[in-house]
PyMOL Python script that loads the backbone (N, CA, C, O; Angstrom):
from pymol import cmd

cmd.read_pdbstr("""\
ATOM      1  N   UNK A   1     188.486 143.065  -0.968  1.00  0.00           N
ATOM      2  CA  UNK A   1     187.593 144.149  -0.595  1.00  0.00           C
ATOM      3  C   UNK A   1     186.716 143.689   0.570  1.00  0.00           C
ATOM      4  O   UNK A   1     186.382 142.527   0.801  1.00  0.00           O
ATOM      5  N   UNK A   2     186.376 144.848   1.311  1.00  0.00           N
ATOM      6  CA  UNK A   2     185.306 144.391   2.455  1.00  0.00           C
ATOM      7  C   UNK A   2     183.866 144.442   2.181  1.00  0.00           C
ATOM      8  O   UNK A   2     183.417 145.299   1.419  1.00  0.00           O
ATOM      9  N   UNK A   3     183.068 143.522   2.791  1.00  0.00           N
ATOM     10  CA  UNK A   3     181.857 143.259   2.511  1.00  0.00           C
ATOM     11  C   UNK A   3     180.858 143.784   3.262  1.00  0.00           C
ATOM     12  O   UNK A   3     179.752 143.945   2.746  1.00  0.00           O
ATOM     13  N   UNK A   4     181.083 144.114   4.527  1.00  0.00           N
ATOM     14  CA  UNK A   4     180.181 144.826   6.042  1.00  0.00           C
ATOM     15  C   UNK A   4     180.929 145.891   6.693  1.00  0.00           C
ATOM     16  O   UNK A   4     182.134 146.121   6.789  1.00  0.00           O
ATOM     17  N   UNK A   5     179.940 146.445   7.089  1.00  0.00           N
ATOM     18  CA  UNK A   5     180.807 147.821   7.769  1.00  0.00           C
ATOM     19  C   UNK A   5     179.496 147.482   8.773  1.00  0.00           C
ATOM     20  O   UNK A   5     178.326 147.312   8.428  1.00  0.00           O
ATOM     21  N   UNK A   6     180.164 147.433  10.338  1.00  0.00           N
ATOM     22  CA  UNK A   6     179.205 147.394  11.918  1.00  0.00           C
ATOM     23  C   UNK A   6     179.638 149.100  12.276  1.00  0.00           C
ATOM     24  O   UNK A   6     180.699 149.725  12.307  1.00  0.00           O
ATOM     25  N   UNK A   7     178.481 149.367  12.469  1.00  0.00           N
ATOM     26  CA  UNK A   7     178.603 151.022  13.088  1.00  0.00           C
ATOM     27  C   UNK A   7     177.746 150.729  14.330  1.00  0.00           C
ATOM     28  O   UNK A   7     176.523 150.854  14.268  1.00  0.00           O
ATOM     29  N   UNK A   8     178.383 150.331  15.488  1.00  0.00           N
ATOM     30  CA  UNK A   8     177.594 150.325  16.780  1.00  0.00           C
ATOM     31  C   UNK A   8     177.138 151.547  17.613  1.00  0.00           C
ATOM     32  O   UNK A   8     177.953 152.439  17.849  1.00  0.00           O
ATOM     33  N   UNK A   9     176.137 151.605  17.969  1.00  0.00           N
ATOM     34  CA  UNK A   9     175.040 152.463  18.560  1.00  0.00           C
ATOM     35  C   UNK A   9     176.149 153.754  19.490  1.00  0.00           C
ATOM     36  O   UNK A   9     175.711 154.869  19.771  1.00  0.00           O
ATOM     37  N   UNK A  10     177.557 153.308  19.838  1.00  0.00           N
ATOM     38  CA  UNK A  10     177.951 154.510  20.526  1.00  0.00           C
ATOM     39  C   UNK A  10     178.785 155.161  19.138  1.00  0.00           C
ATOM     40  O   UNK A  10     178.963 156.362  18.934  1.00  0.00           O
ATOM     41  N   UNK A  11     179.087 154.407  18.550  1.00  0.00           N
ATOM     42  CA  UNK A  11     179.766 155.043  17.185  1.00  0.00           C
ATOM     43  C   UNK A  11     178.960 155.794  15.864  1.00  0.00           C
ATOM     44  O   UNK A  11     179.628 156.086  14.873  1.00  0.00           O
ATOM     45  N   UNK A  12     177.112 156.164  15.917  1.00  0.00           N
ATOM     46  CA  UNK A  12     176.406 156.284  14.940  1.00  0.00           C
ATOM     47  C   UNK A  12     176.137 157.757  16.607  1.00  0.00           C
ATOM     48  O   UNK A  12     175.556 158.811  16.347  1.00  0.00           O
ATOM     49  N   UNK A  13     176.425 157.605  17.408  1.00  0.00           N
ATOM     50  CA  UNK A  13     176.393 159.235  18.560  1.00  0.00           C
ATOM     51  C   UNK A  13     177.232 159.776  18.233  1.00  0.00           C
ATOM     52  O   UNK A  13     177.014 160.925  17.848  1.00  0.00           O
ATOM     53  N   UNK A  14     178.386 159.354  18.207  1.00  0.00           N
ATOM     54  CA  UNK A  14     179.714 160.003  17.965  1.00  0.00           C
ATOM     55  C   UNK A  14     180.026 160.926  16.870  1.00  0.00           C
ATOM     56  O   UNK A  14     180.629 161.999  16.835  1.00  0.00           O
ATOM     57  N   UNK A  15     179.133 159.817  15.514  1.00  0.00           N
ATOM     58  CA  UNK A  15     178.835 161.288  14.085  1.00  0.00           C
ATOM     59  C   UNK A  15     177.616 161.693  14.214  1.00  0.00           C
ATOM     60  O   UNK A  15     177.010 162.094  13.220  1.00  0.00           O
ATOM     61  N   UNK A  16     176.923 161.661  15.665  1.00  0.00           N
ATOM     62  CA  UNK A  16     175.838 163.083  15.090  1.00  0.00           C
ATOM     63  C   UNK A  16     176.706 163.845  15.843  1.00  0.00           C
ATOM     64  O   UNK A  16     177.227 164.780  15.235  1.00  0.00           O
ATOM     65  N   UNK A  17     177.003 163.697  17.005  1.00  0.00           N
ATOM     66  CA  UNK A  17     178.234 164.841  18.001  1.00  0.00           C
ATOM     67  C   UNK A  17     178.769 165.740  17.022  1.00  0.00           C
ATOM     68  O   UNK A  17     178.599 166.939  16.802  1.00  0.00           O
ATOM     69  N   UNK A  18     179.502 164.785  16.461  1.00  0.00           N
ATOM     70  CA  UNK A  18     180.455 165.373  15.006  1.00  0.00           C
ATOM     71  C   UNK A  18     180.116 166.433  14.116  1.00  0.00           C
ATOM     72  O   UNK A  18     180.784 167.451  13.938  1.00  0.00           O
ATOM     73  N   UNK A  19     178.461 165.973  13.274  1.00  0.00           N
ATOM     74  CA  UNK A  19     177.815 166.555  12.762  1.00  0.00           C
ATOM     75  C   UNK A  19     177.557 167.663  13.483  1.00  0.00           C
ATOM     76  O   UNK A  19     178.110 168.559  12.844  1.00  0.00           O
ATOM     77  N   UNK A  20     176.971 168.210  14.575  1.00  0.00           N
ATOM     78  CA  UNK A  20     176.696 168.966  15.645  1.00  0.00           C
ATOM     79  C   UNK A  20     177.749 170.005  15.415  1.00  0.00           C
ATOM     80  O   UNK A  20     177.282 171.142  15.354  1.00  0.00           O
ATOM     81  N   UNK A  21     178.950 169.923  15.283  1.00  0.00           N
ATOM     82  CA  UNK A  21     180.249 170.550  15.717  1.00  0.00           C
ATOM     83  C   UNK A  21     180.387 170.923  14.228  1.00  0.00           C
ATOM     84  O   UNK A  21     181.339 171.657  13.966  1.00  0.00           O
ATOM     85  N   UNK A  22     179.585 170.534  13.200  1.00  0.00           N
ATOM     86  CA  UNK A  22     179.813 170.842  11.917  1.00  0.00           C
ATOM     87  C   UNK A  22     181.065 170.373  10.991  1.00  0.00           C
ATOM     88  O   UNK A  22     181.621 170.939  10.050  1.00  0.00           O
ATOM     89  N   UNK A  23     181.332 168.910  11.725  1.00  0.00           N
ATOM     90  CA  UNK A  23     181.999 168.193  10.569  1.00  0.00           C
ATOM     91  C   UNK A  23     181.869 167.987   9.359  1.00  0.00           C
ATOM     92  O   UNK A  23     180.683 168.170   9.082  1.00  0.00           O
ATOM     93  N   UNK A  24     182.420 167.715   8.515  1.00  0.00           N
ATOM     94  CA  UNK A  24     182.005 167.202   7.036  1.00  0.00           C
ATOM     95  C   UNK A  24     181.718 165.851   7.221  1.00  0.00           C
ATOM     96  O   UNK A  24     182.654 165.300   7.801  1.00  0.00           O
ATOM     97  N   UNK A  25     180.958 165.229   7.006  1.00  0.00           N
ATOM     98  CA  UNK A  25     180.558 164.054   7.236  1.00  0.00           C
ATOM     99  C   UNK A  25     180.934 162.987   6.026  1.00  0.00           C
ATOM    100  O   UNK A  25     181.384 161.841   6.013  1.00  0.00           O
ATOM    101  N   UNK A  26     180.536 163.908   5.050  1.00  0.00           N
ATOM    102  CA  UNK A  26     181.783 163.134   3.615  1.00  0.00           C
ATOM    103  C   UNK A  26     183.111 163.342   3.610  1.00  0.00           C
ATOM    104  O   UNK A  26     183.616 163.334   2.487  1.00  0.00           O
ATOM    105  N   UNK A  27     183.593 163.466   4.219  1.00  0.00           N
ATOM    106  CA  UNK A  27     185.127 163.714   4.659  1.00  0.00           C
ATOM    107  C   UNK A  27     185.220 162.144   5.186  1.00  0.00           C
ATOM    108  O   UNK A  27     185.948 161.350   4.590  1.00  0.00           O
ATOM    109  N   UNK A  28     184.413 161.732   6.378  1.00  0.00           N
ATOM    110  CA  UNK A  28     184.528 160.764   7.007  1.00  0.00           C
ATOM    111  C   UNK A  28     183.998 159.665   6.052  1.00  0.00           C
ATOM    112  O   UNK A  28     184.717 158.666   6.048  1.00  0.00           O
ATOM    113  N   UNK A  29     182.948 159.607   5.268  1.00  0.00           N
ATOM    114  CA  UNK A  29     182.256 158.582   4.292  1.00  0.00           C
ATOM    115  C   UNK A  29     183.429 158.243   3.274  1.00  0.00           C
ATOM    116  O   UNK A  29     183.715 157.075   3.008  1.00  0.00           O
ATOM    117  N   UNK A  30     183.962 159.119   2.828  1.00  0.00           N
ATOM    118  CA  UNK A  30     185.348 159.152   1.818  1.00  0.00           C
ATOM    119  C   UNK A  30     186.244 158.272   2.264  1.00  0.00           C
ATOM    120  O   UNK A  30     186.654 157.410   1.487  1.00  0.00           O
ATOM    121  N   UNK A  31     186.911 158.355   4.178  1.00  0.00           N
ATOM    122  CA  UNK A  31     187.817 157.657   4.259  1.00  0.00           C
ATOM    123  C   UNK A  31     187.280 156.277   4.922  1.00  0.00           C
ATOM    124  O   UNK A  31     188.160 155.472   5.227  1.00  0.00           O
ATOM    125  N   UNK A  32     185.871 155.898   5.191  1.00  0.00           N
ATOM    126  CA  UNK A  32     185.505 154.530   5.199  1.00  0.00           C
ATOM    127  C   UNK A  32     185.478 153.775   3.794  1.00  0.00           C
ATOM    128  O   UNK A  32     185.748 152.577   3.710  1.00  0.00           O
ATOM    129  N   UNK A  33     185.132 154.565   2.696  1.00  0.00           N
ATOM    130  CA  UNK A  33     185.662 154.005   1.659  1.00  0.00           C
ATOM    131  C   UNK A  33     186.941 153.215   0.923  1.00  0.00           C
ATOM    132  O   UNK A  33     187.043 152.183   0.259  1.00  0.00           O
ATOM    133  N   UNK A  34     188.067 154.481   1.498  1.00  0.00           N
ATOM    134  CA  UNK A  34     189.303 154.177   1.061  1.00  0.00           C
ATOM    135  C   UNK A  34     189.295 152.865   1.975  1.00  0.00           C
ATOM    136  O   UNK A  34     189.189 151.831   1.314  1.00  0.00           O
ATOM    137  N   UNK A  35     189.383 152.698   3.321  1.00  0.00           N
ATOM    138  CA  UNK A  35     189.306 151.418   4.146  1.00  0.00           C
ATOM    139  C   UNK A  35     188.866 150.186   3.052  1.00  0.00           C
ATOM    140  O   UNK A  35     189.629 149.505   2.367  1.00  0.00           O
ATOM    141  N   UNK A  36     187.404 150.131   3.116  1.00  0.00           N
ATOM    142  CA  UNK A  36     186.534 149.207   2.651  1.00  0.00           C
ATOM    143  C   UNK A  36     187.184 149.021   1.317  1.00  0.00           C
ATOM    144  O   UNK A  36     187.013 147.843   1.004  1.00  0.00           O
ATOM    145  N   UNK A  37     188.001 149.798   0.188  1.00  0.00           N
ATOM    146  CA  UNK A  37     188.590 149.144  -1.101  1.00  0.00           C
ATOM    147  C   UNK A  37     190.263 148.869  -0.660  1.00  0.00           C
ATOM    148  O   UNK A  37     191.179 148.737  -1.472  1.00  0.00           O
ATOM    149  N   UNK A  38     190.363 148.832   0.480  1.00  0.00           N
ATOM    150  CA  UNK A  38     191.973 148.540   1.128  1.00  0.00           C
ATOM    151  C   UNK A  38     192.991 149.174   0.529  1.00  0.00           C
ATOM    152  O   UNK A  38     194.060 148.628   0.254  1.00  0.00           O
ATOM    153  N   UNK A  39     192.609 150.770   0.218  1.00  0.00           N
ATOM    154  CA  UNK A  39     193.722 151.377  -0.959  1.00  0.00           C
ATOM    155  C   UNK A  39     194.722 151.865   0.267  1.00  0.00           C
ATOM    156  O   UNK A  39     194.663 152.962   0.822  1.00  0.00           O
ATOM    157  N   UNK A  40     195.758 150.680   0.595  1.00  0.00           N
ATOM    158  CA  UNK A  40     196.825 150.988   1.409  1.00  0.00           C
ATOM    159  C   UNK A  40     197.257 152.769   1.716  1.00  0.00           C
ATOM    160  O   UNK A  40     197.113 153.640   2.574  1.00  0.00           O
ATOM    161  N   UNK A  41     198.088 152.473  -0.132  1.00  0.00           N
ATOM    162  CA  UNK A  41     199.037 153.357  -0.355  1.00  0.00           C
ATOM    163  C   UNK A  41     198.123 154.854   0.101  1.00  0.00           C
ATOM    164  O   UNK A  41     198.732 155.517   0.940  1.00  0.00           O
ATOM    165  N   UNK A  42     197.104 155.301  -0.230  1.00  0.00           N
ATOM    166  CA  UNK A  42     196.440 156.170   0.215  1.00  0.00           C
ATOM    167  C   UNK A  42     196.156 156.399   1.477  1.00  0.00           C
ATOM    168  O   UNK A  42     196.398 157.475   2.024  1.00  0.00           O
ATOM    169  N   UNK A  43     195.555 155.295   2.111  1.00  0.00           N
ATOM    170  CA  UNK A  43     195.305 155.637   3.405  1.00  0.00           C
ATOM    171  C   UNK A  43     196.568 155.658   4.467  1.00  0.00           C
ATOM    172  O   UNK A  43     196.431 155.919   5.662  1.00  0.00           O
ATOM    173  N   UNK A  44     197.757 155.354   3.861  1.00  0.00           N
ATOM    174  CA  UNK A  44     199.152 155.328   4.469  1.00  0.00           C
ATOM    175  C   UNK A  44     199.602 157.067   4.622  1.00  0.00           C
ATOM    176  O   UNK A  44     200.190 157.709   5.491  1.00  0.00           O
ATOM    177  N   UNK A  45     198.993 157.402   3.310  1.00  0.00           N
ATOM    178  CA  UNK A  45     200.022 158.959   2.892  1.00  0.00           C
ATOM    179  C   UNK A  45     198.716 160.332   3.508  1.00  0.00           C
ATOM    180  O   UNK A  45     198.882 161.294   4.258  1.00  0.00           O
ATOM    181  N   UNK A  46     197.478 159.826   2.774  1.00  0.00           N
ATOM    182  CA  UNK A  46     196.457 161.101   2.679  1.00  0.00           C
ATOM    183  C   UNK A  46     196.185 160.758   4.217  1.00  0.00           C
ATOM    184  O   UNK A  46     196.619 161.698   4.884  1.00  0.00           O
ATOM    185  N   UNK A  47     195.693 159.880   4.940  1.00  0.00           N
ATOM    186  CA  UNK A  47     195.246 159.886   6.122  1.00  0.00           C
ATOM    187  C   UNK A  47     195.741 158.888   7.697  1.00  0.00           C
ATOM    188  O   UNK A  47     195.160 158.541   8.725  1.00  0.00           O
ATOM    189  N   UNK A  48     196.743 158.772   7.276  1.00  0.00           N
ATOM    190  CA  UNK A  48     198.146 158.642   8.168  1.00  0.00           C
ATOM    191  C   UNK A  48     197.794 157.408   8.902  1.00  0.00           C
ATOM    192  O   UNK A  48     198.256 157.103  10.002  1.00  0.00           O
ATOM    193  N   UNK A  49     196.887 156.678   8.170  1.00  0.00           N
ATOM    194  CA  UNK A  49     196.696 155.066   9.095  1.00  0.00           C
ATOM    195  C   UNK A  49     198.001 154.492   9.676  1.00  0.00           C
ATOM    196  O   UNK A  49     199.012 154.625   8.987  1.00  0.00           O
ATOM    197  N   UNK A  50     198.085 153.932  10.742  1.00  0.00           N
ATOM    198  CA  UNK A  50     198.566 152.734  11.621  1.00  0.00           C
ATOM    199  C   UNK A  50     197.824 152.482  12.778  1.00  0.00           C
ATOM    200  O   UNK A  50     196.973 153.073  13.442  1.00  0.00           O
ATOM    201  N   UNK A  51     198.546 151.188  12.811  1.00  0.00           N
ATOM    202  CA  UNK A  51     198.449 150.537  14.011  1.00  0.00           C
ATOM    203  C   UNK A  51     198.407 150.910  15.045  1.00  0.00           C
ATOM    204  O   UNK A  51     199.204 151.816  15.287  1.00  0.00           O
ATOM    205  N   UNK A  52     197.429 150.414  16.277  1.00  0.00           N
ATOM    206  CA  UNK A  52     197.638 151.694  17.747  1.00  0.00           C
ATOM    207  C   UNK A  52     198.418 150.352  18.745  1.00  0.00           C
ATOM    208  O   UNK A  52     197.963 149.258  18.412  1.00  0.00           O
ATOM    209  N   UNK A  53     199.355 150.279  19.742  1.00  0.00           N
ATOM    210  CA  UNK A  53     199.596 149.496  20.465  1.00  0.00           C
ATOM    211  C   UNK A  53     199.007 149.577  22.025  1.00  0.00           C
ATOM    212  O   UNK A  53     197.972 150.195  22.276  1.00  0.00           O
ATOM    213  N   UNK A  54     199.727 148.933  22.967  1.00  0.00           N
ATOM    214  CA  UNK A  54     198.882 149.408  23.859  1.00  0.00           C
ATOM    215  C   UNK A  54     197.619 148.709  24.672  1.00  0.00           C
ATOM    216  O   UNK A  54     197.373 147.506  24.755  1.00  0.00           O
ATOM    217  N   UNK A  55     196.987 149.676  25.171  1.00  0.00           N
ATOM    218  CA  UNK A  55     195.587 148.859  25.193  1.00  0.00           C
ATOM    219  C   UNK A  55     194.696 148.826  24.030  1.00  0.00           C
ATOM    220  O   UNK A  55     193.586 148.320  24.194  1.00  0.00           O
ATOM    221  N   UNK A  56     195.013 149.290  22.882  1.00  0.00           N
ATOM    222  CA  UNK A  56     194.288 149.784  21.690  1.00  0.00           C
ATOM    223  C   UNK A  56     194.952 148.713  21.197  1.00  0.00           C
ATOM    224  O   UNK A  56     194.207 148.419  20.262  1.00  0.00           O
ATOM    225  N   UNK A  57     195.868 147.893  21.172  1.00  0.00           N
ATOM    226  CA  UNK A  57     196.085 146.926  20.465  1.00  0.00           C
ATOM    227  C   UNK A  57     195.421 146.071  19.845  1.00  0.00           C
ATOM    228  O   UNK A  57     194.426 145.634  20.423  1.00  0.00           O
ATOM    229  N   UNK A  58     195.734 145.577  18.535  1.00  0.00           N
ATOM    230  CA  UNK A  58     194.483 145.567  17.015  1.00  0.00           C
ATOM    231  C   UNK A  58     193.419 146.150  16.762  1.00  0.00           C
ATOM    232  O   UNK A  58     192.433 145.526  16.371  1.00  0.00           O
ATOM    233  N   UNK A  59     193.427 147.683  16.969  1.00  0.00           N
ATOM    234  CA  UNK A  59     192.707 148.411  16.034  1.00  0.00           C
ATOM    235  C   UNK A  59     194.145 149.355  15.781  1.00  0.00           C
ATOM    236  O   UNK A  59     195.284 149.509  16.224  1.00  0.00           O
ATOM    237  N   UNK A  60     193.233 149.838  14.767  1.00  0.00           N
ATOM    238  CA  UNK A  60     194.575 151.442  13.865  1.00  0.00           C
ATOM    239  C   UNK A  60     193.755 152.455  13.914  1.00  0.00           C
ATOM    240  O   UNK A  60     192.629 152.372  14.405  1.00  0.00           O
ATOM    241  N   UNK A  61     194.158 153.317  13.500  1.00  0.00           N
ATOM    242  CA  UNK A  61     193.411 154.798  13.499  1.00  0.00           C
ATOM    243  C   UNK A  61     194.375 155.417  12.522  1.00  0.00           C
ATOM    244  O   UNK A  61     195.573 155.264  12.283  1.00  0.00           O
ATOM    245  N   UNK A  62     193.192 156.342  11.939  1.00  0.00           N
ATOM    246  CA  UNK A  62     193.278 157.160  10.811  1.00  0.00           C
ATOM    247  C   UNK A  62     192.980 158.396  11.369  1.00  0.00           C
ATOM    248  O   UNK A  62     192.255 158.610  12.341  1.00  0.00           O
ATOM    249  N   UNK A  63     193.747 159.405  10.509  1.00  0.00           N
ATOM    250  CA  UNK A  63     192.983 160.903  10.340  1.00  0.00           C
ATOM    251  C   UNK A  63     192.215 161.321   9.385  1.00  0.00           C
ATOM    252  O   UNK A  63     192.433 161.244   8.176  1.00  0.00           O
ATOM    253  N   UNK A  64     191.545 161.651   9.780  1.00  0.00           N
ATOM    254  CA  UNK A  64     190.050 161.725   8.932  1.00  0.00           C
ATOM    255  C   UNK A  64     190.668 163.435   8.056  1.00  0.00           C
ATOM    256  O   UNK A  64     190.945 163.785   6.909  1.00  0.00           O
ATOM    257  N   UNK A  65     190.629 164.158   9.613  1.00  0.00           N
ATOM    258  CA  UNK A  65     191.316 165.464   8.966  1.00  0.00           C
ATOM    259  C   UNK A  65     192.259 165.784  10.011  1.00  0.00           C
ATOM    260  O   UNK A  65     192.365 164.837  10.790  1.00  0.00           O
ATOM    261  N   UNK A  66     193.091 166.923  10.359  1.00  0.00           N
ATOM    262  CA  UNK A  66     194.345 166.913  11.361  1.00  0.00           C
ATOM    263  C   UNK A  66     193.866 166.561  12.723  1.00  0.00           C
ATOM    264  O   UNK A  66     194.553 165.749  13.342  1.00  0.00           O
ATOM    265  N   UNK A  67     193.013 166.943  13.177  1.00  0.00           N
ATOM    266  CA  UNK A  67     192.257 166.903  14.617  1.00  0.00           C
ATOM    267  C   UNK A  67     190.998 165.924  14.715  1.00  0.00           C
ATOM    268  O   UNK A  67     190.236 166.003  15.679  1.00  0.00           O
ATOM    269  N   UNK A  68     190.727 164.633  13.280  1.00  0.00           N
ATOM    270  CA  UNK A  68     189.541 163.984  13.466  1.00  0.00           C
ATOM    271  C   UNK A  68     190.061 162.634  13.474  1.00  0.00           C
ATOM    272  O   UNK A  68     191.004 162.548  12.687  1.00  0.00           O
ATOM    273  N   UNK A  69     189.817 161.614  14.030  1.00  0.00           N
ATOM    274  CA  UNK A  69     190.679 160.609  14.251  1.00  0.00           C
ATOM    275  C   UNK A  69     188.896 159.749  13.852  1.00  0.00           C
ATOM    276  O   UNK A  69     187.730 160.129  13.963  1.00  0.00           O
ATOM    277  N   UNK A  70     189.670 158.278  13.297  1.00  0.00           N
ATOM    278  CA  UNK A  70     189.053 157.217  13.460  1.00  0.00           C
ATOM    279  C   UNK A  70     189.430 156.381  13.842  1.00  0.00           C
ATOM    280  O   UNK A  70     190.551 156.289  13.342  1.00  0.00           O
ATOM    281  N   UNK A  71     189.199 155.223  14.749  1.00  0.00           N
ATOM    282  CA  UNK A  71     189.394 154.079  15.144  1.00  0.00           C
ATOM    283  C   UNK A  71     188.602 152.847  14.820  1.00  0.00           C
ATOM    284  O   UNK A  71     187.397 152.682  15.011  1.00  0.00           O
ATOM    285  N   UNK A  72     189.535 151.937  14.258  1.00  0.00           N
ATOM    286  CA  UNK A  72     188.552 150.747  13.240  1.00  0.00           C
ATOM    287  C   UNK A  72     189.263 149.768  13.789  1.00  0.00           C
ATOM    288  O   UNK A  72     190.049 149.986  14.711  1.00  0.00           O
ATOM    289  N   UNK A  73     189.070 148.649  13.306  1.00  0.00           N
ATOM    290  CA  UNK A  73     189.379 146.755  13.555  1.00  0.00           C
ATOM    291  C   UNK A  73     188.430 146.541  12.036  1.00  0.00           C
ATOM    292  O   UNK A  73     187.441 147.025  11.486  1.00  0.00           O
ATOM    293  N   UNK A  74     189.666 145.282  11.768  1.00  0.00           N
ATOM    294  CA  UNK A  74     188.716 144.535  10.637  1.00  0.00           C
ATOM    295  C   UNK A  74     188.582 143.193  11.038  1.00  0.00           C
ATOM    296  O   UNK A  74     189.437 142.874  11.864  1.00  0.00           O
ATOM    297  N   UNK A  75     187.965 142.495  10.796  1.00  0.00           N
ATOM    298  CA  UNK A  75     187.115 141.211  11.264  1.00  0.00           C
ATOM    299  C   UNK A  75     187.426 140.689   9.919  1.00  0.00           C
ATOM    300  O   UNK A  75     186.731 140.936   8.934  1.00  0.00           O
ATOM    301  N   UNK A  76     188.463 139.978   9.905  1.00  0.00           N
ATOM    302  CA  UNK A  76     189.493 139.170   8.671  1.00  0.00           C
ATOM    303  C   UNK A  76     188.622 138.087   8.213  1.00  0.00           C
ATOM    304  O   UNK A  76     188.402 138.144   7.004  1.00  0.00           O
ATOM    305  N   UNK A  77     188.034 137.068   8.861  1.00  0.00           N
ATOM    306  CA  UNK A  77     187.238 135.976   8.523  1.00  0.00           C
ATOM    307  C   UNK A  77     185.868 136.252   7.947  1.00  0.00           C
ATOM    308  O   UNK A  77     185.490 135.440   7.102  1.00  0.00           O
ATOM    309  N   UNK A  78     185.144 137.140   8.215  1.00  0.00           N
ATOM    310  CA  UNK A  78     183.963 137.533   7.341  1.00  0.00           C
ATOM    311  C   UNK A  78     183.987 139.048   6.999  1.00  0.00           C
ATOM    312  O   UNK A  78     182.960 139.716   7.119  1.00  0.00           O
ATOM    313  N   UNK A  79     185.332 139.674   6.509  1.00  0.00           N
ATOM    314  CA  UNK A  79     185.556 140.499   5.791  1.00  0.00           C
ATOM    315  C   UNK A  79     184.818 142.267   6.555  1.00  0.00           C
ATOM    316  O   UNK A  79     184.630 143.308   5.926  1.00  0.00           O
ATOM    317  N   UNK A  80     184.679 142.122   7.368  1.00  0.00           N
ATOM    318  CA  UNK A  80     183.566 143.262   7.967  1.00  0.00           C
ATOM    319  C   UNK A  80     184.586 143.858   8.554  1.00  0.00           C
ATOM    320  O   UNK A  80     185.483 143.342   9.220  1.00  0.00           O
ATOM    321  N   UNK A  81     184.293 145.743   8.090  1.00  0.00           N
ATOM    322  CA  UNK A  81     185.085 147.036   8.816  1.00  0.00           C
ATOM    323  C   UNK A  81     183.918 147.028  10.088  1.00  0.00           C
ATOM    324  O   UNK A  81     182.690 146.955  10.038  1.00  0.00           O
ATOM    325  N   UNK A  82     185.007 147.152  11.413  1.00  0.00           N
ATOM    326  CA  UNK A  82     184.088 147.825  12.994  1.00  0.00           C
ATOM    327  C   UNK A  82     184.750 149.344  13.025  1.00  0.00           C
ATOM    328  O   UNK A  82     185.932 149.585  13.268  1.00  0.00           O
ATOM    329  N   UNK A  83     183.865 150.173  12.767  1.00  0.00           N
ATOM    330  CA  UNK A  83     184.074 151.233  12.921  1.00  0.00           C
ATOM    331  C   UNK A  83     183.747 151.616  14.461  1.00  0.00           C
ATOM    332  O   UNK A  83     182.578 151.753  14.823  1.00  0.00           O
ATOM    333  N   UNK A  84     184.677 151.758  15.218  1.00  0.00           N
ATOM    334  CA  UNK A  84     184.872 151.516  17.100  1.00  0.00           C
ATOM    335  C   UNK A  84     184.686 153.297  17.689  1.00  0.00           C
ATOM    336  O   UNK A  84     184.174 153.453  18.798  1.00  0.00           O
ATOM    337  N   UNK A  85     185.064 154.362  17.000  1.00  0.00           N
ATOM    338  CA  UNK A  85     185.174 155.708  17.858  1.00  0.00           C
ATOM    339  C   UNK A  85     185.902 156.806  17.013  1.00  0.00           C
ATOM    340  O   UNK A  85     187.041 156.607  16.589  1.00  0.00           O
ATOM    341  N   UNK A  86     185.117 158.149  16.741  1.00  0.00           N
ATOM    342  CA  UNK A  86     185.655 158.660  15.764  1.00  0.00           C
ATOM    343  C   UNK A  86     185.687 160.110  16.891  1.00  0.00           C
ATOM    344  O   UNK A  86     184.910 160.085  17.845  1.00  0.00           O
ATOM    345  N   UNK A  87     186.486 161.159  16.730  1.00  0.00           N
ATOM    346  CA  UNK A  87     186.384 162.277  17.423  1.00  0.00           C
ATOM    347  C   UNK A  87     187.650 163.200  17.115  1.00  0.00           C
ATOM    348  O   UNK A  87     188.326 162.877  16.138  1.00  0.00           O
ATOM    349  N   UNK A  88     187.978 164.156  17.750  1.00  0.00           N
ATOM    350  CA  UNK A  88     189.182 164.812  18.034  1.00  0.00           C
ATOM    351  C   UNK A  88     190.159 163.851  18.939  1.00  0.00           C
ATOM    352  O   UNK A  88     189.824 162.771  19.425  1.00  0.00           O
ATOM    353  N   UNK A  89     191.917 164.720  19.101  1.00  0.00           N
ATOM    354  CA  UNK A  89     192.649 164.016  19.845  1.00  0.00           C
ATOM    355  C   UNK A  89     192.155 163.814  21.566  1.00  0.00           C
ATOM    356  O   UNK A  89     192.565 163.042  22.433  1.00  0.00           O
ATOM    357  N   UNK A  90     191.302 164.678  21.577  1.00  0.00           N
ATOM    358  CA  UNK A  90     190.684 165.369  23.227  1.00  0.00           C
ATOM    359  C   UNK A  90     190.158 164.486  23.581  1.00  0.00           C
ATOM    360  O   UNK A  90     190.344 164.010  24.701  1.00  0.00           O
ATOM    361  N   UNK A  91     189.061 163.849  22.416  1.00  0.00           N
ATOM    362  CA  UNK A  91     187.887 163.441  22.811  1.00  0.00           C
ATOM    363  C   UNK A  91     188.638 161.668  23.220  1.00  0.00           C
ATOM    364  O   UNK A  91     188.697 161.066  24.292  1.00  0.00           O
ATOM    365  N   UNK A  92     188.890 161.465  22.473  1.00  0.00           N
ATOM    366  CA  UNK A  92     189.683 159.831  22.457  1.00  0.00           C
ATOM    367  C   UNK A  92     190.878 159.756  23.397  1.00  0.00           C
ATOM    368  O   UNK A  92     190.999 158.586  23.761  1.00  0.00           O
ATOM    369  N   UNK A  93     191.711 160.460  23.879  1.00  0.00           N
ATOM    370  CA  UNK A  93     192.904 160.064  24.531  1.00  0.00           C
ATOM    371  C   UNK A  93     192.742 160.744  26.012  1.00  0.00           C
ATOM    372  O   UNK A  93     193.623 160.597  26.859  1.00  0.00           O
TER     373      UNK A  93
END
""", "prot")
cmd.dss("prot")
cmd.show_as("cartoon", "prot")
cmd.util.cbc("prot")
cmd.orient("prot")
């Protein structure tokens, strides 16, 4: 299990933006959870995690919901989720 979750100052803008636009914000708290207890099989099926290659290479991204994307890295040696950029496909690509 993970022990830290870093939400850096452009990523804590990004969910008020979100909020703004009237996201569910427990939608998004739900799937930092599933992350943080590493429930694979779930975050494989309900919210379509992989790997991004690329210049995004070692982080993955999830769908939060069809059009809400997250982008994370885990920091393996002291166990900490970086939650890096959350938005629509628009906003990120």
């Amino acid at each position: 299990m993970l022990k830290h979750i870093e939400r850096p100052a452009s990523f804590l803008r990004q969910m008020k933006k979100m909020k703004r636009k009237h996201y569910d914000l427990d939608v998004l708290e739900s799937a930092i959870r599933c992350i943080m207890s590493r429930n694979i099989d779930l975050l494989v099926t309900r919210y379509k995690d992989h790997a991004l290659a690329g210049n995004l290479a070692g982080f993955r991204e999830l769908h939060v919901q069809d059009d809400w994307l997250l982008i994370y890295s885990i920091e393996h040696e002291t166990l900490t989720l970086i939650l890096v950029t959350t938005g629509s496909h628009d906003d990120l690509f």
